[in-house]
PAZAZA-802963 format. One record per residue (C-alpha): y, z, x; residue in one letter. Coordinates in steps of 0.2 Angstrom, whole numbers, plus 5000, padded with zeros to 4 digits. Each point is the difference from the previous one (the first is absolute). Layout:
// residues N
YZXA
...
//
This chain:
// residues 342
500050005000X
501549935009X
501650094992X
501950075007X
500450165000X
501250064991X
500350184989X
501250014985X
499950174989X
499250044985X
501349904989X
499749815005X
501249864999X
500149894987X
498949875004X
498750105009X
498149964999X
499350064984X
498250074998X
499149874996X
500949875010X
499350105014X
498250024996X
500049834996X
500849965019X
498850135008X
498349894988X
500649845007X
500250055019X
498350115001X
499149854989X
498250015003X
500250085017X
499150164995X
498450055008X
499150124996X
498750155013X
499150154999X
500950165001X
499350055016X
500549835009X
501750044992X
500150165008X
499449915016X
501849894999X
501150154998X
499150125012X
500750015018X
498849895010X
499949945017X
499249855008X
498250035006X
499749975020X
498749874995X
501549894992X
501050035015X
498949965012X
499249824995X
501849935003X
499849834989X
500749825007X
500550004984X
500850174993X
499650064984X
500850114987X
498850164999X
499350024986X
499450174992X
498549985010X
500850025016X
500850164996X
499550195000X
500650104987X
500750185000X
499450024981X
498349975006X
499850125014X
498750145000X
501150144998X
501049924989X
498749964985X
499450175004X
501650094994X
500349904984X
498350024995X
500250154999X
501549994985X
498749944990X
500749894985X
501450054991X
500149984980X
501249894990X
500550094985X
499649844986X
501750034985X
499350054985X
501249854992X
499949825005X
501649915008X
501049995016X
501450164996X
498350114998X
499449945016X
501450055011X
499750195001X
498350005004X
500249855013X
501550135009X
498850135000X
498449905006X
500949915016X
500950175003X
498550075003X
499449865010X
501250015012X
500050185002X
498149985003X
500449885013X
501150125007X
498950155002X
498649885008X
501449935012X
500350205004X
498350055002X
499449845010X
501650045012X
499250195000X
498249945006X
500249895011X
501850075010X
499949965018X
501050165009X
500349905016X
500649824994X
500950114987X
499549854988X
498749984987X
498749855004X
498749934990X
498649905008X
499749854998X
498449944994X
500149835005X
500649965018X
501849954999X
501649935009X
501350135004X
501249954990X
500250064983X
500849874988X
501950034996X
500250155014X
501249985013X
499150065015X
498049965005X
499050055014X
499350185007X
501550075007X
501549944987X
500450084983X
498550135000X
498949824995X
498250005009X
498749855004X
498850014986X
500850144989X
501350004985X
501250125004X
500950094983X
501550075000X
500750154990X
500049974982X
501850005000X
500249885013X
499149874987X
501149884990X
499750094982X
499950185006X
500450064982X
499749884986X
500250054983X
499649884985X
501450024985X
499849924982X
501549904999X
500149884986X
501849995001X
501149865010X
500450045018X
501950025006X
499949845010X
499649824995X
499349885013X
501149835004X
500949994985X
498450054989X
500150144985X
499250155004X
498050014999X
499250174992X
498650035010X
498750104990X
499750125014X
501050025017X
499350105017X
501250065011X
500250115016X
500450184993X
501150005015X
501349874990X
500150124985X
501350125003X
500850044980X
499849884987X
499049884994X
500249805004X
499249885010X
500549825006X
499049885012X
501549995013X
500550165011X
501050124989X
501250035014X
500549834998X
500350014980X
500950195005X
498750064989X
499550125011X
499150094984X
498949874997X
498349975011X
499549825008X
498349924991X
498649995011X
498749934989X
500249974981X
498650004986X
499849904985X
499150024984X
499649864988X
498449954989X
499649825008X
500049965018X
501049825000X
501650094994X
499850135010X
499949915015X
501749914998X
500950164998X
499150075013X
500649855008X
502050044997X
499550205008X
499449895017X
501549894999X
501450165001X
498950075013X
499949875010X
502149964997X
500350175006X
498850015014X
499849805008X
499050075014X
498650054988X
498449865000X
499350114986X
500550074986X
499050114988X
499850044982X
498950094991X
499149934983X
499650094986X
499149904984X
500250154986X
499049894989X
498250045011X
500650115012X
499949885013X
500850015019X
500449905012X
501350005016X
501149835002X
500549955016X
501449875001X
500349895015X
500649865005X
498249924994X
500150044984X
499050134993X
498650095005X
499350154989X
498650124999X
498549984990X
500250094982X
499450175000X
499750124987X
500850165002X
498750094990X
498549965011X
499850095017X
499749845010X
501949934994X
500950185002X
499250005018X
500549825004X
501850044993X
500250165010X
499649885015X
501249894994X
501350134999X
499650085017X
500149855012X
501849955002X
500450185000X
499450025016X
501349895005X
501250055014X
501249854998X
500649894987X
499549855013X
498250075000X
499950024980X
500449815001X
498849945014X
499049914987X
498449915008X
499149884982X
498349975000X
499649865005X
498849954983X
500750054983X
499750014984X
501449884990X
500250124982X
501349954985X
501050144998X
501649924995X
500249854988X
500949835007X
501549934991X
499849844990X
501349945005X
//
């Protein structure tokens, strides 16, 4: 999605982009550009990862993008499995009534309490495996690796704490969403994006740490609105009883974070269809569209894979590592949005 970046407040001028002209622009651009994985090999894209040595080392004539294949993850390591196995699944609370309102209390509560999960895990995988002399926590790689972890800034054994064969994790407040905290929304935000109205994103998460009094949100910095009340979106979530028409708004969430953060390959939104109480995680690039699997978050096997889903780019340490996103290099082409006819 190629757009300028421009922010105008909450009261748009008069010929801004209505609603639907913008889910319209945003069916169009992605087309049938949407692919479609298993939660686990989405959680591969969004975990930090690093090239394996094996890659490295058999130095093609003719170089070629790696694909997931060539990479260890930090998701997958031993340790790592070990400590969010042992969260366990954690229930969604199904509305009693039908509808996307109804859906917005229990969908705050539920990711809430998946990233608090992911926190505690983060905390007690730090505790387990704390190395007293580097002063750094590693994890060890169960594959053998390159040195280099994708999207960090030093590599080798003796720079940045980062050893040959071992993940290193920092302290959880060193990650790029130390404190997320999911908000139902459902109300426009303060800002729109290049000349567009304001979009009322069903849910928003945002670090506690841009809260201070109040209660508003806008997909630009706040300190450049002087709303220094309101808090800076980070993921938004949206509700709707069929997938097509979801996807498009979903679509106009990627676009304002994207305007307001061009540095970002990826941008993420959750899906939530309130009709079967369906999940899946959308990740926009400049591909299209590629999106998890549906799961069902009233079975154990989809609570598990969306905890998965939710813990991998929080292990983030950089906005430039969340967005180091390696496709497989086979997919399975799905029709989540409709083409115009025109």
């Amino acid at each position: 999605m190629h757009v300028t970046t421009t922010v105008s407040s909450s009261n748009p001028p008069p010929n801004s982009t209505l609603q639907a002209e913008l889910k319209l622009k945003m069916r169009n651009e992605i087309g049938n550009q949407t692919f479609q994985f298993p939660a686990d090999t989405i959680a591969k894209m969004l975990s930090p990862k690093r090239l394996l040595s094996t890659y490295v080392n058999k130095r093609p004539s003719e170089p070629e993008h790696p694909s997931l294949d060539d990479h260890d993850f930090l998701i997958e390591q031993q340790e790592v499995e070990a400590a969010f196995n042992n969260i366990g699944n954690i229930p969604f609370g199904v509305p009693k009534e039908k509808g996307e309102k109804p859906s917005h209390p229990p969908l705050e509560d539920y990711f809430n309490r998946c990233i608090q999960a992911c926190k505690a895990a983060y905390e007690n995988l730090l505790t387990s495996i704390t190395d007293s002399k580097a002063g750094d926590s590693k994890v060890g790689s169960s594959k053998a690796s390159s040195s280099q972890i994708e999207g960090s800034e030093t590599s080798g054994s003796q720079v940045g704490g980062c050893k040959a064969g071992d993940f290193t994790l920092k302290p959880r407040s060193e990650c790029w969403f130390p404190e997320l905290t999911f908000y139902s929304f459902n109300r426009p935000t303060c800002d729109g994006i290049d000349d567009a109205h304001s979009l009322k994103p069903d849910l928003v998460a945002m670090r506690e740490a841009d809260l201070k009094t109040g209660f508003g949100a806008s997909w630009s910095d706040p300190k450049s609105l002087k709303k220094l009340s309101h808090g800076q979106i980070q993921w938004a979530v949206e509700s709707k009883r069929n997938w097509p028409e979801m996807v498009q708004q979903a679509g106009t969430y990627a676009r304002a974070l994207r305007s307001t953060c061009p540095g970002r390959v990826s941008r993420l939104v959750f899906a939530h269809n309130c009709a079967s109480h369906t999940f899946r995680l959308l990740v926009f690039h400049d591909g299209g569209l590629t999106a998890s699997e549906e799961l069902e978050l009233t079975e154990p096997v989809g609570l598990k894979s969306v905890l998965k889903c939710c813990s991998a780019p929080c292990f983030g340490k950089t906005l430039k590592m969340l967005g180091s996103l390696v496709l497989p290099m086979e997919s399975t082409i799905t029709c989540l949005i409709r083409r115009s006819k025109a």
